[in-house]
N, C-alpha and C positions, 0 to 999 in steps of 0.2 A: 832151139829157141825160136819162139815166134815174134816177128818183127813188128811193134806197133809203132801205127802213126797217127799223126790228126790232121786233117788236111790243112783247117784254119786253125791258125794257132790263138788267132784273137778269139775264139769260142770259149775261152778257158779266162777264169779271172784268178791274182794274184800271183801275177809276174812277179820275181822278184832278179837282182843279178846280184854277181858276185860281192860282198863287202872288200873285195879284191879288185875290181873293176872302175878304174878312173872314173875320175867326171867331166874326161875332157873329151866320151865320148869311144869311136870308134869299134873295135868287133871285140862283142861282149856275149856269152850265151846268158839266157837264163832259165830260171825252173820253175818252177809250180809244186808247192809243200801238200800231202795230205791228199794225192790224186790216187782214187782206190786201185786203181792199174801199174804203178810206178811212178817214175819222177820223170812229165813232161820236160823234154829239152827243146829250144828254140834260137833263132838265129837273133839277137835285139836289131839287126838291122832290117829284119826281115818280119814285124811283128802278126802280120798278115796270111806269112807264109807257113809249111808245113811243120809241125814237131814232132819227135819221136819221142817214146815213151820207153826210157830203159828202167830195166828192172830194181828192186829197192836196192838188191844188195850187189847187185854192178855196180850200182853207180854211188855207195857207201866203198865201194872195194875202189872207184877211182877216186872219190875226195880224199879219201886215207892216201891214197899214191902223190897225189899232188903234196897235199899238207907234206909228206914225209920226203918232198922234191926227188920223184924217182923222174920227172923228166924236167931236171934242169931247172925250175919254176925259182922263184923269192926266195 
């Protein structure tokens, strides 16, 4: 697998974070829908800094793990 990244993550528009993710704040990732490489991920507290780009269906295959709380989650 090849590892991609973006160095500025502010290059890329429409962040969005989790409808899971408070409003009060704190460490939150988000994504970028519709990016022809995969699904940009970043730090929100870090909007500046790098993100990686994981694949569409890694990272379909970890929203189904969360949703289905295989680590623990809501």
């Amino acid at each position: 697998m090849t590892e991609h990244t973006i160095q500025s993550a502010a290059s890329l528009c429409g962040w969005r974070k989790s409808s899971y993710s408070g409003s009060e704040g704190g460490s939150c990732i988000e994504v970028v829908d519709n990016h022809p490489h995969g699904i940009p991920v970043r730090d929100s507290k870090a909007p500046h800094g790098p993100a990686i780009v994981v694949p569409a269906g890694a990272w379909s295959a970890f929203v189904d793990a969360v949703k289905g709380q295989a680590f623990g989650g809501r």
